[in-house]
C-alpha positions as CSV (number, residue, x, y, z in Angstrom):
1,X,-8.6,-10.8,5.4
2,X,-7.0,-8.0,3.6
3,X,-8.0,-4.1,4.2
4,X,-7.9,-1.6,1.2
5,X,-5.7,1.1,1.3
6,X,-6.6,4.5,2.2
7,X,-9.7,2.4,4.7
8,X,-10.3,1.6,8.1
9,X,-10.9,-2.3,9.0
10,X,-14.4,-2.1,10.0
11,X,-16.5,-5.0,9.2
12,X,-19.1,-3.9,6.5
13,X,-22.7,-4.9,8.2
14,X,-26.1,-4.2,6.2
15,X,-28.5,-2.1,7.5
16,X,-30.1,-4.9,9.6
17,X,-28.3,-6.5,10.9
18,X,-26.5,-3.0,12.0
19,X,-29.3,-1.8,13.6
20,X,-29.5,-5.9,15.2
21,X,-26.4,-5.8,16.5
22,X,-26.8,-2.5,18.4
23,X,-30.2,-3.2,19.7
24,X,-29.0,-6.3,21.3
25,X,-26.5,-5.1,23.4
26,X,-27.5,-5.0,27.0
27,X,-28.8,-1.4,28.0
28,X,-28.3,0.0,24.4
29,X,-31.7,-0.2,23.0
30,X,-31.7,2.6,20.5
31,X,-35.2,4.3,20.0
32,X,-36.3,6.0,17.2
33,X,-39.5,8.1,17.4
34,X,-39.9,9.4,13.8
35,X,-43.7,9.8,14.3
36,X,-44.7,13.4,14.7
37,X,-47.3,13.5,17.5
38,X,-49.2,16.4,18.3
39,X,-51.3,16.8,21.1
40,X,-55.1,18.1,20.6
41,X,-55.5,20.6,23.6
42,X,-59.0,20.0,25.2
43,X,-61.8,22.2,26.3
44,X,-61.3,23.8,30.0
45,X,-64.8,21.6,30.8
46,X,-63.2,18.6,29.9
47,X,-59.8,19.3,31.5
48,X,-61.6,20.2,35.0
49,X,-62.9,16.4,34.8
50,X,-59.9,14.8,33.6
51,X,-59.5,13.0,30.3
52,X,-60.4,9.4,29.6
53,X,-59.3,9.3,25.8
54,X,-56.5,12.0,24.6
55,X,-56.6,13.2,20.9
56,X,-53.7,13.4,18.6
57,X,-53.3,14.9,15.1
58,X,-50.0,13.3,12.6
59,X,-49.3,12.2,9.7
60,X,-51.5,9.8,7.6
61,X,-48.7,7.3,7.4
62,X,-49.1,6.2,11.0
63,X,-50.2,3.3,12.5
64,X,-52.0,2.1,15.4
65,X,-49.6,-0.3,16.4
66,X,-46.7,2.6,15.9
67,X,-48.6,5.2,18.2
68,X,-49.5,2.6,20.9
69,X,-46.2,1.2,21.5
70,X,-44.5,5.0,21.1
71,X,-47.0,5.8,23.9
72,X,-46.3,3.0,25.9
73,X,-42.4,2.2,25.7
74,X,-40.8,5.8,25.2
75,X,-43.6,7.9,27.4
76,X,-44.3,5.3,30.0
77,X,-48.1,5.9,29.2
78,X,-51.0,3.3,29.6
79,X,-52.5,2.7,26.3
80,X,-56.1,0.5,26.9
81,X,-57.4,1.1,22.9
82,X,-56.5,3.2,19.8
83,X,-58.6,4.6,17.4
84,X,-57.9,7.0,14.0
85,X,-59.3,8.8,11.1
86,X,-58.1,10.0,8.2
87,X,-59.0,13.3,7.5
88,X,-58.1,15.0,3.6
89,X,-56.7,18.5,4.1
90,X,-58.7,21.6,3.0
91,X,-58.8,22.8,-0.4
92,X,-57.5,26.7,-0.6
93,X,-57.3,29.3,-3.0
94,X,-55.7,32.4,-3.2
95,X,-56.3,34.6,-6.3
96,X,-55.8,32.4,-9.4
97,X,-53.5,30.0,-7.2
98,X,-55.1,26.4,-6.0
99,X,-53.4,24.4,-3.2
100,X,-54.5,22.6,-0.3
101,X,-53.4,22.1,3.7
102,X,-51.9,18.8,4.2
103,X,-53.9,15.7,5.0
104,X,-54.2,14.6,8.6
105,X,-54.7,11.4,10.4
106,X,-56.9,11.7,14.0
107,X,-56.1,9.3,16.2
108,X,-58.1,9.2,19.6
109,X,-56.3,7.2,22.1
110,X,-58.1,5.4,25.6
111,X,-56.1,6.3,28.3
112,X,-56.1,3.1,31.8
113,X,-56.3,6.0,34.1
114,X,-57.7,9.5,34.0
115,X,-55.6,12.2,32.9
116,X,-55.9,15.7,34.3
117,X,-54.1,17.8,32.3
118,X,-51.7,21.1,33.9
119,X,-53.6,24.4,34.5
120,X,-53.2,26.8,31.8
121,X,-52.9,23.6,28.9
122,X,-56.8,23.5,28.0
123,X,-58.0,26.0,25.3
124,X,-59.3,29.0,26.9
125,X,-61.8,31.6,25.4
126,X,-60.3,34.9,23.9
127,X,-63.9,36.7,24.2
128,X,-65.3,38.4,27.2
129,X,-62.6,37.0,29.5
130,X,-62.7,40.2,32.1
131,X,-59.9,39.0,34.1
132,X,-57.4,39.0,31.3
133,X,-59.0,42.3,30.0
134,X,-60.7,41.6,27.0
135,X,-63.9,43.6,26.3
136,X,-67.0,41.1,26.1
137,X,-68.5,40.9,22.7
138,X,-71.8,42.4,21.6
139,X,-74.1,41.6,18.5
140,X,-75.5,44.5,17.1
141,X,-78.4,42.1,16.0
142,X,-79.4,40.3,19.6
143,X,-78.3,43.4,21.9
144,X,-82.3,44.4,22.4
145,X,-84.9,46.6,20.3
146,X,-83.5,48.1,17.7
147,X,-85.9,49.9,15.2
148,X,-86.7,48.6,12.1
149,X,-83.5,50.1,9.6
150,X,-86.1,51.7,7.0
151,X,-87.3,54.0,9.8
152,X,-85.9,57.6,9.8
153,X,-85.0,57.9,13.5
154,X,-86.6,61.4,13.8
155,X,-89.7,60.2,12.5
156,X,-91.5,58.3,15.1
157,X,-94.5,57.4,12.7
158,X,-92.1,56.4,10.0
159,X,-93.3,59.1,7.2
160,X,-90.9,61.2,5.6
């Protein structure tokens, strides 16, 4: 066979039987994640417990079959069922300007064992935490008797 000039003498494959050749060399499996998976954090109720069925928000494209054998092959994770939804993102506006968030895709996946997540990973609650020093909230409407808002306050009777 003859080269062309100015080229190097690499046999021209097509892109499947590229990606065939490489896969099936021993110990060269090639793995190509290009599903972004994002990780729901759950409540600090449900992370004391442990988890049976994790959530994850990505991309609408996604498959079961995609996420399952992602999960099971590159994380080493035990994957009993998967289940999605398809959610439309939210409509927005800001001054004359219309646009919307991207749409999502849920996908709820049953874990074979219980999961306990780390300490620290679960959502925790920003409001009336002493220990981290937030102040606790107060409602002005539920924080006991207040008088009625039509009432002078130096009137007791209510005449003016």
């Amino acid at each position: 066979g003859g080269c062309l000039v100015g080229s190097s003498c690499v046999p021209i494959m097509s892109g499947a039987h590229f990606w065939e050749s490489l896969a099936s060399k021993t110990g060269r499996a090639v793995w190509f994640p290009n599903i972004p998976l994002r990780l729901v954090a759950p409540s600090p109720e449900a992370a004391a417990k442990g988890l049976d069925v994790v959530t994850f928000i990505t991309v609408p494209k996604t498959s079961k079959t995609e996420v399952r054998n992602l999960l099971r092959t590159v994380y080493n994770i035990g994957v009993d069922r998967v289940h999605t939804a398809n959610y439309e993102g939210k409509k927005k506006r800001q001054g004359n300007h219309f646009y919307h968030r991207p749409d999502y895709k849920k996908v709820y996946v049953k874990l074979t064992e219980r999961w306990f997540p780390p300490k620290g990973f679960a959502i925790q609650a920003l409001d009336g935490d002493a220990e981290k020093g937030h102040k606790e909230k107060v409602s002005p409407v539920k924080s006991g008797n207040k008088p009625y808002w039509l009432v002078n306050e130096h009137d007791a009777d209510g005449e003016r």
